[in-house]
N, C-alpha and C positions, 0 to 999 in steps of 0.2 A: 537770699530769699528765705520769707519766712518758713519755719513748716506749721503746717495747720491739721490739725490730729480734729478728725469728726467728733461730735458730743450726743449720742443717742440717749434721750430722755427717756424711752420708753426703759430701757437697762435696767433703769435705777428707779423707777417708779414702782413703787408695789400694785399687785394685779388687783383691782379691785369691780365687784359686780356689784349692782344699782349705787357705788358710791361708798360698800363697804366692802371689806375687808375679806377674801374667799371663804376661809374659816369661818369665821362670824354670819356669813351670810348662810352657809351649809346648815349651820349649829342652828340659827334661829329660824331655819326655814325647817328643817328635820325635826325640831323640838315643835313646830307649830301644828303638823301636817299629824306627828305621831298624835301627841293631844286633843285634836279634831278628833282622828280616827276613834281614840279609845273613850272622849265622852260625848261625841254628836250635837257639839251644841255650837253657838257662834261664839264665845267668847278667848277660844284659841285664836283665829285668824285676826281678831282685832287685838289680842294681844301682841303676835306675831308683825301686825304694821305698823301698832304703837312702838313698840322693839326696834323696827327697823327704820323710823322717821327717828328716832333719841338717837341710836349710835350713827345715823348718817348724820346726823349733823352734827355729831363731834369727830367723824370721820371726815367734816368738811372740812372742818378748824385741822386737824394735824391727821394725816394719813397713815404715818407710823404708830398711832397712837396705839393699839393693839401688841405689837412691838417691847413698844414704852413700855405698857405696866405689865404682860406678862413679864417681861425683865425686871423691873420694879420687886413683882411678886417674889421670884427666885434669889435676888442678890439685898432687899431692903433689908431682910433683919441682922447684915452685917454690918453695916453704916448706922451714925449716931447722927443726930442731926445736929451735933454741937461740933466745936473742937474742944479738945480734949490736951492736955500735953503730951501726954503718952498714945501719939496715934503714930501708925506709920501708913504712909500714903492714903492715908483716907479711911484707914480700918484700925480697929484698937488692937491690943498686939493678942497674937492667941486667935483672932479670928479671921476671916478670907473664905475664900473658894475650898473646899476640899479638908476645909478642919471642925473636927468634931466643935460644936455649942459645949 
């Protein structure tokens, strides 16, 4: 008999509100509401749903995306976009995680 081990989707799904991302949606809803308050005009809150229609819909296309280029941001300027001979596993030598530039 086989054994059949359950697969909970929700686990592994990032938690996401109108379709983005928790953070994302705090940030641009707290940047919209602060901006209203301090110059009383409409063009925060239309900024704020322009903002929130562009990253939903690249939040449609990949969910991690958020993820992705905060990681991006922190580890790209150690990666080359070439090979090189002198690389080791993907980094040129001298650089990585935790070594001074």
């Amino acid at each position: 008999m086989a054994r059949v081990t359950p697969f909970y989707r929700a686990l592994i799904e990032p938690r996401l509100t109108l379709g983005l991302d928790n953070t994302l949606f705090a940030a641009i809803s707290l940047g919209t509401v602060f901006l209203f308050m301090a110059f009383h005009s409409w063009w925060p809150p239309v900024g704020g749903v322009v903002a929130l229609v562009v990253f939903r819909s690249i939040f449609k296309a990949d969910p991690l995306y958020l993820r992705i280029y905060l990681k991006y941001c922190t580890e790209g300027d150690h990666y080359e976009p070439w090979i090189t001979p002198s690389t080791r596993a993907g980094r040129r030598v001298g650089r990585g995680k935790g070594v001074l530039c």
